[in-house]
N, C-alpha and C positions, 0 to 999 in steps of 0.2 A: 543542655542545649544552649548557644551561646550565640545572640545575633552576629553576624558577618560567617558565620559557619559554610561551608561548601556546601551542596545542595543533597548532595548526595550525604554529606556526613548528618544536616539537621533530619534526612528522613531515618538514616539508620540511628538514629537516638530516638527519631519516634518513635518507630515500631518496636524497639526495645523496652520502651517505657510502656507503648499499650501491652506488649505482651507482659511483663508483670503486672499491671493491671488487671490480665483478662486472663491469667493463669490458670483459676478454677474453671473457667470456663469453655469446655471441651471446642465446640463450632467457634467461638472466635479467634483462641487460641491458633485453631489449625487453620482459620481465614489467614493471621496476620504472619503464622509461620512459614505458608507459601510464600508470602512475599520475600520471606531472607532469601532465601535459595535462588530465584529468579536475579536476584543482584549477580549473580554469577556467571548467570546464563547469556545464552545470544538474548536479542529482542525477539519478541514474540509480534507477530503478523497475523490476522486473523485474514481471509477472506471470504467474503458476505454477499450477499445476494437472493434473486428470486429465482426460481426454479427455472434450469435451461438460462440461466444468465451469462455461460461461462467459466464459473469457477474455476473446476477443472484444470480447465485448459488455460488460464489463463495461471495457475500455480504448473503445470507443465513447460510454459512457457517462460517464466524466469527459471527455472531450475534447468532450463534446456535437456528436459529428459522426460518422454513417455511414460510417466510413472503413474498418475491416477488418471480417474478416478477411484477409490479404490471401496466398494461393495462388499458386504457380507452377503450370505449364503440365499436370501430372501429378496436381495435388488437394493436395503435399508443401506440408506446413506448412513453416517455416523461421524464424529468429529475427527478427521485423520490429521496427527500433524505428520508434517513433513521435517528432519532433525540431519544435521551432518553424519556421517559416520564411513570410516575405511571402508566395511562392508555388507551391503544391504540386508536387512533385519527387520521384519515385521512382528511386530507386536500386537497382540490384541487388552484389554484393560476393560472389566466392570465396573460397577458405580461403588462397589466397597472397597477396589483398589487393587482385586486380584488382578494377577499380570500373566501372561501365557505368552510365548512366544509361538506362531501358526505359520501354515502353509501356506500359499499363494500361488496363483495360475494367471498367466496371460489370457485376457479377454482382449475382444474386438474395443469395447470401452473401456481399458485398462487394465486393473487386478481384482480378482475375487478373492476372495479371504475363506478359506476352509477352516471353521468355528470346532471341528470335533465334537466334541460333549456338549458344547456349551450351544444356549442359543441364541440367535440373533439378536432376542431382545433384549442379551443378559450384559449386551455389551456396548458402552459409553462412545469410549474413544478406540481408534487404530493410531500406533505409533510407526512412521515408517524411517526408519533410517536408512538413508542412501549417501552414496559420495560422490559429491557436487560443491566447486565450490563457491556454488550461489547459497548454501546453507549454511555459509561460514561462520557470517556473524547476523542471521534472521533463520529462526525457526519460522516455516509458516504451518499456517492451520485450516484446513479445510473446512468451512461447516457447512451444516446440512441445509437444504434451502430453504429459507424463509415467504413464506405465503402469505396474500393479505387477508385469505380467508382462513386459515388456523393461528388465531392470536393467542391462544396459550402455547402454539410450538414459538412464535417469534420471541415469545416476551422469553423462554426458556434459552432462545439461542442467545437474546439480548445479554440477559444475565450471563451466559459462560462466556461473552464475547467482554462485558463486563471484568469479569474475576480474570482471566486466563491471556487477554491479548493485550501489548499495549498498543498498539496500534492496528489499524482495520482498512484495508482494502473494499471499498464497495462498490459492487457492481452492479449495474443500471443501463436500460435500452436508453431512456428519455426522462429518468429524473421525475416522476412522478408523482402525486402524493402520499403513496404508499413508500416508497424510498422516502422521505421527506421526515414521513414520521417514524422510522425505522431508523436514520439518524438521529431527529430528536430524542429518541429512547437510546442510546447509544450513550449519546454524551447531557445528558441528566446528570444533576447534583451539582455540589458547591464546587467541587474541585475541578470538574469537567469544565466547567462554567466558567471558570478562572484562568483555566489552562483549556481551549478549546483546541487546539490545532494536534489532531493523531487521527485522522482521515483522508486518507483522498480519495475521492469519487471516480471509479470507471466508465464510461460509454464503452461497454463491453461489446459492442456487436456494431462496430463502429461501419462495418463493410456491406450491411443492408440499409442505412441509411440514402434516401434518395434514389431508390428505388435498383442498386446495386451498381450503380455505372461505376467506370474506371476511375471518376472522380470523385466516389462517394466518401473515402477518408480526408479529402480536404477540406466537403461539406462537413464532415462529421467532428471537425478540430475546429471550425468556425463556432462549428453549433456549443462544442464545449467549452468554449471562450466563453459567450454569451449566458451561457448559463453559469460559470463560474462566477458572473457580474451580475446572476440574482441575487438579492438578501437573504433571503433563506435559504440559497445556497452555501454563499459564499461565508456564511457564519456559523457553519457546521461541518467544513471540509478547507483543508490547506488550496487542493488545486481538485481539478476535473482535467481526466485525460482522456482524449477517445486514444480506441484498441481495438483492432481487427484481430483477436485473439486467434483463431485456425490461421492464418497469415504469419502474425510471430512466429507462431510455434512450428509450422512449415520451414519459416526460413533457420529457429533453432535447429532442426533437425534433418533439413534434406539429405536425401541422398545423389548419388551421380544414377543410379538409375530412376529417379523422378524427375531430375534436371532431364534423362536422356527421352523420357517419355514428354517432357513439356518442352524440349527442343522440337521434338516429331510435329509435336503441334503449331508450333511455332513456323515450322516451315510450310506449312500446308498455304495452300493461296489463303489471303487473308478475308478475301470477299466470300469464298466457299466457307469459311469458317465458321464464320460471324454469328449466322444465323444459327449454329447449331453451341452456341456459347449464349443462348438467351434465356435456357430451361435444362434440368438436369435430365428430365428424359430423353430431350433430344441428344446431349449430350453420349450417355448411356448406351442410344440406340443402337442395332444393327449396321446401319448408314452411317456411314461418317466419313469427312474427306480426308482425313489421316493415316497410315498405318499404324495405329496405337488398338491394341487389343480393348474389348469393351471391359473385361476387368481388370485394367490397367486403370482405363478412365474413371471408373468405378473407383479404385484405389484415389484417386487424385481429388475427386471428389468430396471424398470423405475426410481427405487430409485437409484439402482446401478452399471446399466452397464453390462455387459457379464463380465467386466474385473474384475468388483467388487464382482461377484457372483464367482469366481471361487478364487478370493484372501480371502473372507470370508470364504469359505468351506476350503480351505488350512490350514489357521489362525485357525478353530475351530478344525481342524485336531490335529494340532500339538503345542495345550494347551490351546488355549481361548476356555473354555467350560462355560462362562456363557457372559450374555449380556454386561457388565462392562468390561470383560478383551477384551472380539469383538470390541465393541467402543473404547475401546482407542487404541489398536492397530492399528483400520481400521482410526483414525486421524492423529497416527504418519507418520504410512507406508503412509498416504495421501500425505504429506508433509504441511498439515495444521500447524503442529504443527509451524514447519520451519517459515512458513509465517505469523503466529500471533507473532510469537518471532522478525521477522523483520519490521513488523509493531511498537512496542513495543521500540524496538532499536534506528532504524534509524527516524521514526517518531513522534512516542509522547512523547518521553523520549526528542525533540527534538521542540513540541509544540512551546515552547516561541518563537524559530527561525524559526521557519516555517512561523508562523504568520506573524513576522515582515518582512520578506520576501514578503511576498504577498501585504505586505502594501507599501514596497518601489517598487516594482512592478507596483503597481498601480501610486504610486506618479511620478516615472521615465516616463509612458505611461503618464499620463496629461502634466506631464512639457514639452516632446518633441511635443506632440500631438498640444496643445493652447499654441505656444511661448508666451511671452508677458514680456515686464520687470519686472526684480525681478526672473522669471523662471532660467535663466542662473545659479544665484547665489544656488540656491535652489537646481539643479543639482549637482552643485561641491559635495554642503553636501552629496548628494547621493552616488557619487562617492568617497567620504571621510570615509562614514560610510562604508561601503563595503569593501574598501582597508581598512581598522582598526580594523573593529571588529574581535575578535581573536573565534566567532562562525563562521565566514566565513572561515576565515583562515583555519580554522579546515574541516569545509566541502570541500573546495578546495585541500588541501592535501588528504582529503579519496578518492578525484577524482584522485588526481596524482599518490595515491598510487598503485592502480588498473592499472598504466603502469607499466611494468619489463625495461619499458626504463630508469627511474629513478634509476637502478641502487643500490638500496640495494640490500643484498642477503634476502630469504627467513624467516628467526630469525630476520630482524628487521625490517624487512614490517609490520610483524605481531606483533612485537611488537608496532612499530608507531601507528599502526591503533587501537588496541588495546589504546593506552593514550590518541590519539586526537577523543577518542568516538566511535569508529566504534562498538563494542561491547555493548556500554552502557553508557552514560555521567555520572552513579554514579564514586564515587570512589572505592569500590570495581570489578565491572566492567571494569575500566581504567586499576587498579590494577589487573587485573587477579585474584583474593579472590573468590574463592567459600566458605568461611566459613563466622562467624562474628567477625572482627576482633576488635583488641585493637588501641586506637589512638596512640600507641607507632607501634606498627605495620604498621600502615598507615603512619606516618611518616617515619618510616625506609625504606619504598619499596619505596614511594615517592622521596625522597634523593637520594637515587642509583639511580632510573631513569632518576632524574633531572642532577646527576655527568654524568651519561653515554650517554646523549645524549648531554652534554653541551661540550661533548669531540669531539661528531660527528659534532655538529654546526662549531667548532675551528680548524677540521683536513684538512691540506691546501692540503691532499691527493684527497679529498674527491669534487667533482665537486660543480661549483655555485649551480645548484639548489637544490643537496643533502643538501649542509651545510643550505640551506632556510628551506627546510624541516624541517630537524633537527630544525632548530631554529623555529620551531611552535612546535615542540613536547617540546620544552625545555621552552617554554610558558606556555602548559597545564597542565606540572609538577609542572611550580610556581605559577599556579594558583590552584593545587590540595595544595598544602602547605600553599597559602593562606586561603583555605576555613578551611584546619585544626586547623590554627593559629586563626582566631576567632571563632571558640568551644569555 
């Protein structure tokens, strides 16, 4: 291992090195062996949460397909990921490894899982492979719900959220202190700690906020602002997104006869209406001033919510008259949109370092876990790679940057955050380009960024930790110029 090394190269000479280290030793061995194989792999996604938070549907809803949640034979949840593949394949997997491939049934909540022989209990994970290609370059991962009254089941998902994801989805009505300390145990340890940015927080149920009105997803984006700009928020997750999850996933998937039933509705007088869009059983009811069958409505319901049937008839109101202009509206107003693009951002655009994070993760857990000589030294490295690498650096400023205690004003927060990635790790993205630019172009906005913050690094007005700051922004400038320079 040799300073200046790529990041990726000093972790794979770590875990090379701890695996001869830890050769004899069966459980660490096959800790730091998982990690070679994942360098190969898409990013792993976990998503998190407390019971009835979503989950589900909200991994249905980036994948734009009905696929889980997906149940064994008894109701038991259990870890499913979700994997690319030509064509769909369920697997079922014990805690020794044995593998089966099983049968599966459409349910009203998804798929059931036919176990055969085996039973419920015998079984860890579901693997489901489907072809989508939102699983292209993210596996995700279902897990099973986290309660704040069963702490040895949390502390058990912590751990395989832990070992298995590098990054985590969490979801959340209101950010409570049961989430709080569900992230605190998330991101524990030195290397967490160093590298803190592989979260972002959901407002998953974004559409009963504020008592469900039409306007409840613009409260519910306010409110995720604000709570992004607490400290113990905003120093345990990249962003907070609200998500009317049943809304997404509605507009992922309508059909022309759901558009034709929420047309129906739509045109009914809007004063007769109104009142029977305030509770689902009025809805439901016998009475109703539409011609749309009750289990029609029933269907719609179910798909969408009270809050989604009265924001789709609004939406068809006042221009989406066909199923195409319904759907995308009912994804953006979702905040789906939102959350595939920060998916996108903060995490795959961000793969290579995610990964490697997981792997020093793991290597950091074995070397304190089974001291032994040779371990000490093998830590420093960890410690070395961590303090050096200018992808950490970068993630640790988008954490600092999220305090107003650090003291920029407004114009260069966003600018910082904007060059050390926050927006995007391309170069157009760093650069603020929404067009396609010329590499004279790119060098030019380059150079002025790299003068102007090389001014902010130098200004002895300017406090210690600002001018550090700066002096990582004035890193990723020269390294935007390096990558120019070999074109």
């Amino acid at each position: 291992m040799r300073p200046g090394d790529r990041l990726d190269e000093s972790v794979w000479d770590l875990l090379h090195q701890a695996m001869n280290l830890y050769q004899d030793d069966p459980r660490a061995a096959t800790a730091l062996h998982h990690q070679f194989s994942r360098f190969e792999q898409p990013l792993r996604i976990a998503v998190a949460g407390a019971w009835r938070s979503g989950k589900s549907t909200v991994v249905n809803a980036i994948m734009g397909e009905e696929v889980g949640p997906v149940e064994v034979e008894d109701g038991r949840q259990v870890f499913t990921w979700y994997e690319d593949s030509p064509t769909p394949e369920v697997t079922a997997y014990t805690a020794d490894g044995s593998a089966r491939e099983v049968a599966v049934s459409r349910s009203t909540g998804g798929m059931r899982v036919d176990l055969a022989r085996w039973q419920a209990d015998q079984v860890d994970d579901i693997v489901v492979k489907w072809p989508t290609r939102a699983l292209r370059y993210a596996t995700l991962l279902d897990t099973p719900a986290a309660t704040s009254a069963d702490e040895d089941g949390r502390a058990s998902i912590t751990d395989r959220i832990l070992r298995d994801a590098d990054a985590v989805l969490y979801l959340t009505r209101d950010a409570r202190g049961a989430d709080i300390k569900f992230l605190q145990a998330v991101q524990e340890g030195p290397v967490a700690r160093a590298a803190p940015i592989n979260v972002i927080m959901v407002m998953s149920r974004a559409d009963e906020i504020g008592g469900g009105r039409v306007d409840a997803l613009l409260t519910a984006r306010q409110l995720a602002r604000r709570q992004h700009r607490e400290p113990e928020v905003n120093s345990l997750c990249i962003g907070v997104v609200a998500l009317a999850g049943l809304v997404g996933l509605t507009g992922r998937v309508l059909t022309e006869p759901d558009f034709v039933a929420l047309a129906t509705l739509a045109a009914a007088p809007r004063a007769e209406l109104e009142s029977f869009l305030l509770s689902a059983d009025r809805f439901v009811g016998t009475e109703f001033p539409a011609p749309v069958d009750p289990e029609v409505r029933r269907a719609l319901l179910d798909r969408l919510g009270i809050f989604g049937v009265r924001l789709a008839t609004t939406l068809i109101r006042t221009g989406c008259d066909t199923r195409a202009k319904l759907a995308a509206e009912l994804v953006r107003r979702s905040g789906l949109t939102e959350l595939r693009e920060s998916i996108s951002r903060c995490f795959t655009d961000r793969a290579d370092v995610l990964r490697a994070r997981s792997a020093l993760v793991t290597v950091d857990s074995v070397l304190r876990k089974h001291p032994r000589p040779g371990s000490r030294e093998l830590l420093t490295w960890v410690e070395y790679v961590l303090a050096t690498t200018h992808d950490f650096r970068e993630l640790r400023l988008l954490a600092a940057l999220q305090d107003p205690q650090l003291g920029f004003d407004a114009e260069l927060t966003a600018e910082a955050q904007r060059l050390v990635g926050g927006n995007g790790v391309g170069l157009t993205a760093r650069l603020g380009i929404d067009h396609d630019p010329g590499g004279a172009e790119l060098w030019g906005l380059s150079s002025q960024a790299l003068r102007r913050w090389q001014s902010q690094a130098e200004d002895p007005l300017l406090s210690l930790d600002q001018r550090r700051a700066a002096g990582v922004v004035v890193r990723s400038c020269e390294a935007m110029l390096a990558q120019l320079s070999a074109r």
